[in-house]
C-alpha positions as CSV (number, residue, x, y, z in Angstrom):
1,X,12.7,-4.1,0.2
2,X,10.2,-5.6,-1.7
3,X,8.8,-3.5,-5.3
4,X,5.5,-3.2,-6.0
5,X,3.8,-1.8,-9.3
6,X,-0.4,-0.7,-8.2
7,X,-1.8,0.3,-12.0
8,X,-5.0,0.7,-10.9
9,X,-7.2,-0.3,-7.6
10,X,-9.3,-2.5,-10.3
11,X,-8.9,-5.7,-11.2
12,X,-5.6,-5.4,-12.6
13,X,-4.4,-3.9,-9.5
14,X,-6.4,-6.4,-7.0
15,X,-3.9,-9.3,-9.2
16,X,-0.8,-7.0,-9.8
17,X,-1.2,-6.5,-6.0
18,X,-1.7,-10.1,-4.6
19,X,0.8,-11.3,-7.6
20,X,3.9,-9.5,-6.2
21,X,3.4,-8.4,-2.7
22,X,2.5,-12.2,-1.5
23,X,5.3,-13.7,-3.7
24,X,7.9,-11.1,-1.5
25,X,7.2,-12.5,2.5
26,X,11.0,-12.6,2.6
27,X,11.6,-8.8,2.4
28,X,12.0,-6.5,5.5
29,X,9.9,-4.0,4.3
30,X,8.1,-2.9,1.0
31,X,8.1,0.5,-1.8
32,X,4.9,0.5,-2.7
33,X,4.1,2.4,-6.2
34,X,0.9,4.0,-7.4
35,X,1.6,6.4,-9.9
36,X,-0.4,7.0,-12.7
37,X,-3.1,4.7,-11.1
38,X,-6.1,4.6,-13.4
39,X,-8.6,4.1,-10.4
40,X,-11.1,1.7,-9.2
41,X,-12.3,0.3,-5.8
42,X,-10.2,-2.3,-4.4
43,X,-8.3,0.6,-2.7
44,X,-9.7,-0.2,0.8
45,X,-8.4,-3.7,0.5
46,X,-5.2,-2.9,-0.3
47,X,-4.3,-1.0,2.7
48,X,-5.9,-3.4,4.8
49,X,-3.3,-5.4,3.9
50,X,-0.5,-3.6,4.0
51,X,-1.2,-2.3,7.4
52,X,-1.5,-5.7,9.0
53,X,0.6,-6.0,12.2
54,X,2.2,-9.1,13.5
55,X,0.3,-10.1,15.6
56,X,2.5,-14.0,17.4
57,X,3.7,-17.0,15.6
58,X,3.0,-21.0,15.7
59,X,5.8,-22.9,15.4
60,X,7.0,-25.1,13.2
61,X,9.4,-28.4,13.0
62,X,9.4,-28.5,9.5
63,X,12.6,-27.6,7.5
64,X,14.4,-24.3,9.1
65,X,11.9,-24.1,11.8
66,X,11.1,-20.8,11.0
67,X,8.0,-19.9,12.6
68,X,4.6,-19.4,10.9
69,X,3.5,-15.6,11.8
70,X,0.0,-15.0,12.8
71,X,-1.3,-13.5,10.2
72,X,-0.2,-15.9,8.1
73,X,0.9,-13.5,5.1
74,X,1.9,-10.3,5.3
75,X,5.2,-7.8,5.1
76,X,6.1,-6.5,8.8
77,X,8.9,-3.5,8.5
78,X,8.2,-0.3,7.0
79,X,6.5,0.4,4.2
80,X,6.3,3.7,1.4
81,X,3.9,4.9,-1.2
82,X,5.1,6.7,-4.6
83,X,2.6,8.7,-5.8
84,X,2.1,11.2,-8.3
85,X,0.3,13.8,-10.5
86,X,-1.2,11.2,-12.7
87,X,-3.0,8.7,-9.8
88,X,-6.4,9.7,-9.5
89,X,-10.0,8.5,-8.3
90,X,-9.1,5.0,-6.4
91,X,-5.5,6.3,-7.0
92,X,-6.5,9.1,-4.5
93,X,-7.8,7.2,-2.2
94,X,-5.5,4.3,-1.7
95,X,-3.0,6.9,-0.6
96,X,-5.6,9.1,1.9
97,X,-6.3,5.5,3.4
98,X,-3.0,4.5,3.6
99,X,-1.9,7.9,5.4
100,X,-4.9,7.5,7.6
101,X,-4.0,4.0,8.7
102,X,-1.0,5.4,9.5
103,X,0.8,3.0,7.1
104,X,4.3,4.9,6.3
105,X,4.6,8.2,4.4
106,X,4.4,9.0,0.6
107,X,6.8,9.9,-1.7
108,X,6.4,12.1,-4.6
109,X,3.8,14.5,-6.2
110,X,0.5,15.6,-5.2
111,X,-2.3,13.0,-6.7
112,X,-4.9,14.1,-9.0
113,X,-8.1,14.9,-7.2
114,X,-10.5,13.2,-9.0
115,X,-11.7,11.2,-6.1
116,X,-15.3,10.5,-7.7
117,X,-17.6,7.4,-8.1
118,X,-18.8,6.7,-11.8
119,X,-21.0,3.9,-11.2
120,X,-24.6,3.0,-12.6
121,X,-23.6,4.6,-15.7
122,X,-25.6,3.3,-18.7
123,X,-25.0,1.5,-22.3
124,X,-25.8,2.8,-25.9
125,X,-27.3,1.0,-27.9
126,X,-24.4,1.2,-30.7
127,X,-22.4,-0.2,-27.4
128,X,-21.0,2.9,-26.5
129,X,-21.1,4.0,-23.3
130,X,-22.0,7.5,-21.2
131,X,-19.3,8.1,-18.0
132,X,-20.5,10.3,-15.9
133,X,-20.1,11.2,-12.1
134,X,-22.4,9.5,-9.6
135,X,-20.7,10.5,-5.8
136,X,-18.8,12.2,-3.9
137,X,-16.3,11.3,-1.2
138,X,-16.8,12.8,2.3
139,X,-14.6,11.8,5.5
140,X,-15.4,10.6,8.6
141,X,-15.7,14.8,10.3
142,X,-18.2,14.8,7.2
143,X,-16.5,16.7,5.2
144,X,-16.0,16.6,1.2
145,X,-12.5,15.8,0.8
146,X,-10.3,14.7,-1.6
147,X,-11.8,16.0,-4.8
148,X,-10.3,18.6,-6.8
149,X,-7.6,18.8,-4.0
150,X,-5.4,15.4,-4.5
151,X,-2.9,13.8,-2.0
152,X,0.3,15.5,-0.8
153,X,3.1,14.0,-0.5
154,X,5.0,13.7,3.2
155,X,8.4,14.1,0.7
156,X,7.7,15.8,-2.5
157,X,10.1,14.5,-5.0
158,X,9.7,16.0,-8.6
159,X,10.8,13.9,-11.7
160,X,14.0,15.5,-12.5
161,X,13.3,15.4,-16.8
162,X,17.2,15.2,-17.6
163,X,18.0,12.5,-14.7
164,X,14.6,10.7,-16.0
165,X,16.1,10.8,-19.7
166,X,19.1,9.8,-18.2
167,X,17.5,6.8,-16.7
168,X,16.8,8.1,-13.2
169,X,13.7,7.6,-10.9
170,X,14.0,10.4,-8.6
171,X,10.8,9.6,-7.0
172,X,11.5,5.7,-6.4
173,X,15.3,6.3,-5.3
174,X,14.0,8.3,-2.9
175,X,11.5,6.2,-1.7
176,X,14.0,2.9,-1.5
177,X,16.2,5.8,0.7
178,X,13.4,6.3,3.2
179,X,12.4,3.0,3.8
180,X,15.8,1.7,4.9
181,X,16.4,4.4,6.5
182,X,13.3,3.5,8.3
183,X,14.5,0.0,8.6
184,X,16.7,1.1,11.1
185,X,13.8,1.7,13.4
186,X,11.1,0.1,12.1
187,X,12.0,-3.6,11.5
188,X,11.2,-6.5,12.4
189,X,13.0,-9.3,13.1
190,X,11.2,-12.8,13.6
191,X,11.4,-14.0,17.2
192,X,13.3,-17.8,17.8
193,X,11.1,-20.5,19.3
194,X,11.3,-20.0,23.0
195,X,11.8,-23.6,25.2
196,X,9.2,-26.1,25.5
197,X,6.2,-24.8,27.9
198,X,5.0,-26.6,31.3
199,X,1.5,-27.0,30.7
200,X,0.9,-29.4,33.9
201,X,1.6,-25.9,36.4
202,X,-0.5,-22.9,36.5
203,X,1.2,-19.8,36.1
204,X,2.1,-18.0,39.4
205,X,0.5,-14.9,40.5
C-alpha cells in the first residue's frame, strides 16, 4: 500500500500530495493520512484524484509492455483516510468529500469542526494581520454542515498513549489492516494485451 502524509489542503499539502502519491503508481492501493491537517482549499482536488477510476489502457511495446492506463496516473485498489481530532477547516472537508465520493472509509477520530472560510481578511499596518471568519459551509440538501460537528470516523481508533509511547500507531495500523483486507475485494489487477484486432471486418450483430 502506498503512505501518504496530507499536512494541510494548502500549498504544502497540494506538493506533499502530488510528491508522494504520483511517485507510488506501483502500489495496489493507498493509506491516506490527514491528521492534524492545518487546513486550506485544495481539498476538492485531492479527492478528485484519489477517486479516479480506471477507466481502459493503450498499449505499449516498450520495455515490459505494461500497458499505459487511461487515466494516465492514478492508484486503482482501495484506498483509507486517517483522521483525527486535530484536522480541521480543509481538514474537515477533504474527509466529508472523500466519504461523499464514496472513496473508502476513515479511520480514526472525529475531525475538528472548524469547517469555516477566512478569506478577504485584511493587513495592519505594523504587518500584522486580523483572521476572522468570512463563510460558512452548507451541502448540497442546503443544509449547514460540518461546523462545530467534525467528521466521524467509519472505525474509530483512539491513540492508545502507552502503545504511542511505546512507538505504536494505533490509528495507522489499523488503517494498513483495512485496506488489505479490502484488497482482497477491491483490487485491481492490470489486464494483459489482448491479440491483435481485425480492423478490415465490421463487427457482427
Amino acid at each position: 500500500m502506498a503512505y501518504v502524509w496530507i499536512p494541510n489542503t494548502g500549498n504544502g499539502g497540494y506538493e506533499y500530495f502530488n510528491r508522494y502519491y504520483f511517485a507510488q503508481q506501483d502500489k495496489k492501493g493507498a493509506v491516506i493520512d490527514e491528521r492534524n491537517n492545518g487546513g486550506g482549499s485544495a481539498a476538492d482536488y485531492i479527492v478528485d484524484v484519489l477517486a479516479r477510476k480506471l477507466q481502459g489502457y493503450f498499449n505499449s511495446r516498450a520495455n515490459d509492455h505494461k500497458p499505459f492506463t487511461t487515466p494516465m496516473a492514478g492508484l486503482w485498489g482501495p484506498k483509507v483516510m486517517i483522521i483525527n481530532e486535530r484536522a480541521g477547516s480543509g481538514g474537515d472537508l477533504m474527509p466529508f468529500l472523500f466519504r461523499q465520493a464514496k472513496v473508502g472509509p476513515l479511520v480514526g477520530t472525529r475531525t475538528w469542526g472548524g469547517l469555516v472560510g477566512t478569506w478577504d481578511t485584511p493587513p495592519f499596518i505594523d504587518g500584522g494581520r486580523m483572521v476572522a471568519p468570512r463563510g460558512g459551509f452548507y451541502d448540497i440538501d442546503g443544509k449547514w454542515s460540518v461546523e462545530g460537528e467534525g467528521i466521524t470516523p467509519d472505525v474509530e481508533v483512539l491513540q492508545d498513549p502507552a502503545k504511542v509511547a511505546n512507538g505504536g500507531d494505533p490509528q495507522l495500523e489499523k488503517s494498513v489492516q483495512v485496506a488489505l483486507e479490502l484488497l482482497k475485494t477491491q483490487g485491481v489487477t492490470l489486464k494483459p494485451e489482448p491479440p491483435a484486432p481485425i480492423r478490415y471486418k465490421r463487427p457482427q450483430k
